[in-house]
C-alpha positions as a LaTeX table, in Angstrom:
\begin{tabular}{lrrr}
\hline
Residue & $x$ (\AA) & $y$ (\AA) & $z$ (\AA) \\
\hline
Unk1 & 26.40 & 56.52 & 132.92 \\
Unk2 & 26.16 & 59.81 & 130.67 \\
Unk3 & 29.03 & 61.74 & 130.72 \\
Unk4 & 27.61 & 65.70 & 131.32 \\
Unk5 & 28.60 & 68.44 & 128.95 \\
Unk6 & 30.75 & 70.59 & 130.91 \\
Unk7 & 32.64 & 73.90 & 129.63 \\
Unk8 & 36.17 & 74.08 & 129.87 \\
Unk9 & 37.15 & 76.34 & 132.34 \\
Unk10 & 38.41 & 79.01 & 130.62 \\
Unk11 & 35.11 & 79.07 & 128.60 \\
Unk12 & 33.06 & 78.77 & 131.78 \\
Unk13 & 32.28 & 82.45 & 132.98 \\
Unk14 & 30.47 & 81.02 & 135.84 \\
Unk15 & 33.50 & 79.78 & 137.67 \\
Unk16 & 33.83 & 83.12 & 138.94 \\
Unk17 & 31.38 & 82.86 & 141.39 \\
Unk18 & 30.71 & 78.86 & 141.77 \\
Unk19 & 30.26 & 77.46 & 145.22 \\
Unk20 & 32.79 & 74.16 & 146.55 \\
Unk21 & 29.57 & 72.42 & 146.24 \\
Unk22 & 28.53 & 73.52 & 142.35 \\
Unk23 & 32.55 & 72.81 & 141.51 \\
Unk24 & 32.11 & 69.70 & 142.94 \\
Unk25 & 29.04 & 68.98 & 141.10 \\
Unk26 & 30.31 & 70.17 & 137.79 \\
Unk27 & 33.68 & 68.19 & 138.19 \\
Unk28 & 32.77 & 64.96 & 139.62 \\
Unk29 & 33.12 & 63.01 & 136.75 \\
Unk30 & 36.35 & 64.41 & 136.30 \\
Unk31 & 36.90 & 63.92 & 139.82 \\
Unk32 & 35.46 & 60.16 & 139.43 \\
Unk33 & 38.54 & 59.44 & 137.33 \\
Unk34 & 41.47 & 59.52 & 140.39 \\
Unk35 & 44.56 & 61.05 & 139.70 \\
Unk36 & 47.11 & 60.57 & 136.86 \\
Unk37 & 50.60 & 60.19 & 136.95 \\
Unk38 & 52.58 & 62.98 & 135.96 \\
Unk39 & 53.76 & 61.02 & 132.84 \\
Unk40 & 50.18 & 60.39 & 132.10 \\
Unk41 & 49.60 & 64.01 & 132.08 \\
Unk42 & 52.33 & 64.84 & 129.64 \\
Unk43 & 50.91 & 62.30 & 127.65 \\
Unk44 & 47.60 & 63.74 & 127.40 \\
Unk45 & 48.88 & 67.16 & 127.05 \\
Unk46 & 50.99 & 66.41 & 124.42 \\
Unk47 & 47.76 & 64.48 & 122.62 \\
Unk48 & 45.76 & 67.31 & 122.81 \\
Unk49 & 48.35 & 69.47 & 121.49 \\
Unk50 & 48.52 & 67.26 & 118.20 \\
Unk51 & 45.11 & 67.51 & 118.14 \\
Unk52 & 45.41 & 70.92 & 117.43 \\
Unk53 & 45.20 & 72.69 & 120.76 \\
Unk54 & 47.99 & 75.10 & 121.39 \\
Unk55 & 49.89 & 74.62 & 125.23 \\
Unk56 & 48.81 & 78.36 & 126.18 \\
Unk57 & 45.52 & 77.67 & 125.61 \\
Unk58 & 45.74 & 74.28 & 128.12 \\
Unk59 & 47.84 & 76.29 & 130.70 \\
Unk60 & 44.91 & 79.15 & 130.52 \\
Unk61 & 42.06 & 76.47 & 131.44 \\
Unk62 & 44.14 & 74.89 & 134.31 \\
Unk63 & 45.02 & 78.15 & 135.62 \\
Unk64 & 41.48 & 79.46 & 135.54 \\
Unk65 & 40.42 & 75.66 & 137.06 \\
Unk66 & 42.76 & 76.58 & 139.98 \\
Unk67 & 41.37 & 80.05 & 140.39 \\
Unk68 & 37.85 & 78.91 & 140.72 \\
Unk69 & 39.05 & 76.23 & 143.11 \\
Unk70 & 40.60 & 78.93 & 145.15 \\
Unk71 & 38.18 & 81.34 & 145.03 \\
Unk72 & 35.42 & 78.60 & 145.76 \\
Unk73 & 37.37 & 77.54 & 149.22 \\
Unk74 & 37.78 & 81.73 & 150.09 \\
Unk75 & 33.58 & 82.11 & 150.06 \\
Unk76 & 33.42 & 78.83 & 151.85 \\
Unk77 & 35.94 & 80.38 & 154.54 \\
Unk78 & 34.11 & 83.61 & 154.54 \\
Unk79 & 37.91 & 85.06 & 153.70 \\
Unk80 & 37.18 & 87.01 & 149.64 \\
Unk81 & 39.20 & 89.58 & 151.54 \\
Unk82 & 42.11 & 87.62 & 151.85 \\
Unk83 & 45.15 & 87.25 & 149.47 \\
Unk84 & 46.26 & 84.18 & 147.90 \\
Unk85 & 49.71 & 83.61 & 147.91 \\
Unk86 & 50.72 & 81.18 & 144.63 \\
Unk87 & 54.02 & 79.84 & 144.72 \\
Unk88 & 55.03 & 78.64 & 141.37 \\
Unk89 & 57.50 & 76.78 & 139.74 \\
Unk90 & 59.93 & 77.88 & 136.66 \\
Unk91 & 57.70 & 75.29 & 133.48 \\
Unk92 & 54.69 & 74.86 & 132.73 \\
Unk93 & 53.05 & 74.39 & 136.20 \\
Unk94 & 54.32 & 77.59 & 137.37 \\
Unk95 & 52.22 & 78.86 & 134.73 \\
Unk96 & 49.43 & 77.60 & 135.38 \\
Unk97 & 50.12 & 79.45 & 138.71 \\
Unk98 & 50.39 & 82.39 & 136.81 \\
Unk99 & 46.95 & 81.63 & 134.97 \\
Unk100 & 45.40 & 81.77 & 138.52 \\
Unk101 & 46.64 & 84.87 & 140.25 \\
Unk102 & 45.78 & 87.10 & 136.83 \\
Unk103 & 42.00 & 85.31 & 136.93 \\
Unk104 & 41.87 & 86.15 & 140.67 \\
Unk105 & 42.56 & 89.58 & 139.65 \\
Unk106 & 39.90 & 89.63 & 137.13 \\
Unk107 & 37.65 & 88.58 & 139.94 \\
Unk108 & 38.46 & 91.11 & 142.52 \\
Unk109 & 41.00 & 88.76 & 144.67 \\
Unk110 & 43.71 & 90.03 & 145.53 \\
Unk111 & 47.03 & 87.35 & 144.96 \\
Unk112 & 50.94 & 87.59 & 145.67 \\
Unk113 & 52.65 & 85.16 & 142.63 \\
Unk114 & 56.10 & 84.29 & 143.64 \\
Unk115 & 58.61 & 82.53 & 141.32 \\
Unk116 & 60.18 & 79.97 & 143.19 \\
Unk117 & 63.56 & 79.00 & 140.98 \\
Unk118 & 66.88 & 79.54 & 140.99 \\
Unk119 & 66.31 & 81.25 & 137.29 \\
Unk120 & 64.97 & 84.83 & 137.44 \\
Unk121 & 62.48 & 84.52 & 134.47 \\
Unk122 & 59.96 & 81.07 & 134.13 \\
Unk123 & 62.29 & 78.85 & 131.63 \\
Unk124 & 58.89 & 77.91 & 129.23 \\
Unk125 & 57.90 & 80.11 & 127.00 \\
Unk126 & 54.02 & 80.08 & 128.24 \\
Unk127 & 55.01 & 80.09 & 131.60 \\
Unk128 & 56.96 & 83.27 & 130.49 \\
Unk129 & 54.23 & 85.04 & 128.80 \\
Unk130 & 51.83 & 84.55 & 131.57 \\
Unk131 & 54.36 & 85.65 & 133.73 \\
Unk132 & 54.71 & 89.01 & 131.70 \\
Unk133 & 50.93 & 89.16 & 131.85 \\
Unk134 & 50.88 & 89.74 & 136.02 \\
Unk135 & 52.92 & 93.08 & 134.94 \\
Unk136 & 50.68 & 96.51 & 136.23 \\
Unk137 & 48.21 & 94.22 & 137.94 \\
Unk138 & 46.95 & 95.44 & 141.76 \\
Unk139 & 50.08 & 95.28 & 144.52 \\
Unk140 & 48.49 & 93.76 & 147.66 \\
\hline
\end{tabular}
């Protein structure tokens, strides 16, 4: 079977407006694959990294993946007027976190980030910066 040519998600401006049903569509062979460990996942991010792609630029795609996703499930619930509260971690996955409540912005949706760690700051540097970024964005 043909694997489609889908954009990355942080090259995809029309995840800003996809349906559950066109993110399904669009993702399904992703989706196709089942989960990966989170070992496997290190793995691959640290592959693509060697490849040449820097970490911010993999945290940006899977924050703006989870932003769609959440934004998709808001329409379906008839709830755009709703915030999203994203609780995130200190590393990397907190950043992605962070990723998603600045796209959300961007999109009109209002979000509430909250660091959940016993540090005061996100410990990874992209984590950090993204962090940084949600600075003088909308209060709900």
């Amino acid at each position: 079977m043909p694997t489609r040519s889908v954009p990355l998600p942080a090259d995809d401006p029309t995840l800003a407006t996809a349906s559950l049903d066109e993110l399904a569509l669009r993702w399904a062979d992703a989706a196709a694959r089942g989960a990966i460990s989170a070992e496997a996942m290190t793995g691959l991010d640290r592959n693509a990294q060697g490849m040449g792609m820097h970490g911010a630029t993999l945290m940006e795609h899977a924050g703006t993946a989870v932003a769609a996703a959440a934004r998709a499930l808001l329409a379906h619930n008839d709830r755009l007027d709703r915030p999203v509260l994203i609780l995130a971690g200190p590393g990397n996955n907190g950043g992605d976190g962070f990723v998603a409540a600045r796209k959300l912005d961007e999109w009109g949706i209002a979000s509430i980030a909250v660091l959940v760690a016993a540090e005061e700051r996100p410990r990874t540097q992209d984590a950090a910066r993204n962090w940084k970024r949600l600075e003088g964005l909308a209060q709900v």
